[in-house]
VMD Tcl script that draws the C-alpha trace (Angstrom):
set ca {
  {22.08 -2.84 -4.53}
  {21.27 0.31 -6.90}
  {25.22 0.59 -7.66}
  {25.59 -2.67 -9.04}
  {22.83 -2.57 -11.27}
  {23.98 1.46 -12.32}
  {27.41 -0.29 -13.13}
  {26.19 -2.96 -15.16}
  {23.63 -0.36 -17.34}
  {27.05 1.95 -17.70}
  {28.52 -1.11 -19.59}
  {25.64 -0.40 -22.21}
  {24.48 2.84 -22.08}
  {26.55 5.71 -22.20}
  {23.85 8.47 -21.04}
  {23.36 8.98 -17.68}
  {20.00 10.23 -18.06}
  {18.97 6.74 -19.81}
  {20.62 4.92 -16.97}
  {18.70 6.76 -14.25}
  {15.21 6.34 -16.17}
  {16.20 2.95 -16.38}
  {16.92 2.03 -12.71}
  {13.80 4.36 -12.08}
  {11.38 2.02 -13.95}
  {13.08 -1.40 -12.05}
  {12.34 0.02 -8.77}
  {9.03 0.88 -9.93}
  {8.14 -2.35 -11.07}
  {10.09 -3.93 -8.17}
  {7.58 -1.68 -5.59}
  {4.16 -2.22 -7.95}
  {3.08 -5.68 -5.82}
  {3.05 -3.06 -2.38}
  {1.93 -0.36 -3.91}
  {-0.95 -2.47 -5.48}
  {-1.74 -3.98 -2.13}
  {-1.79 -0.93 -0.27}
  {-4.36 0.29 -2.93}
  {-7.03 -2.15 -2.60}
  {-6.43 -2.20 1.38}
  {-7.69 1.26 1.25}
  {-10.16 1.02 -0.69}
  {-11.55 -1.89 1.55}
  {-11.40 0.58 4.37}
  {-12.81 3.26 2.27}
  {-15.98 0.95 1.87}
  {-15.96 -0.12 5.14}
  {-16.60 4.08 6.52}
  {-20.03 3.87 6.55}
  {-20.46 1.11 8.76}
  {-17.65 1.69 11.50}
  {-19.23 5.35 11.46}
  {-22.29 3.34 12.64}
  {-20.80 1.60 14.94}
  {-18.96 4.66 16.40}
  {-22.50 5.93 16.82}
  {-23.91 2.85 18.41}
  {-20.78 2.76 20.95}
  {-19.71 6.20 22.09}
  {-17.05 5.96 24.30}
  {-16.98 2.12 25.25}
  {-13.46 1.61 23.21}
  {-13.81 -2.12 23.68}
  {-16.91 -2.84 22.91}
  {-16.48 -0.74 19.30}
  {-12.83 -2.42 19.30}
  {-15.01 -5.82 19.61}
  {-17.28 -4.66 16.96}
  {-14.70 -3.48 14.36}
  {-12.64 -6.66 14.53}
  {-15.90 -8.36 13.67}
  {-16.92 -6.45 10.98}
  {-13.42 -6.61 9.78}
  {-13.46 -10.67 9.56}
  {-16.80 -10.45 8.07}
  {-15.48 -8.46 4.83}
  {-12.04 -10.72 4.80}
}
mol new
graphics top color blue
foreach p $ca { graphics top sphere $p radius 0.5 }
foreach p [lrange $ca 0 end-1] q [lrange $ca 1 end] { graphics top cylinder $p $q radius 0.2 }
display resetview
């Protein structure tokens, strides 16, 4: 997919350099969407420490029942 598109800039641009910056910035922009998405996931888990730490506290070691708990909490912030 990246040779095609390196092909069709060589038609234009002589310097490799420019190509390679070029085809650099599509991928970029092609990859934003994810990388934006992955962003505010984490930062929707980063607000969310405070209260699973909580609920680690209530719980202990009864995996389901904090499993339980999480998934809750987890629909109640979707």
């Amino acid at each position: 997919m990246v040779i095609p598109i390196f092909n069709f800039f060589k038609g234009f641009v002589s310097s490799y350099g420019i190509i390679i910056a070029l085809l650099t910035l599509i991928i970029r922009l092609l990859i934003s969407p994810l990388n934006y998405s992955s962003y505010l996931s984490g930062a929707k888990m980063k607000a969310l420490r405070p209260e699973i730490a909580k609920l680690k506290a209530k719980h202990g070691d009864d995996q389901q029942a904090m499993s339980m708990d999480q998934m809750k909490l987890f629909r109640k912030q979707a």
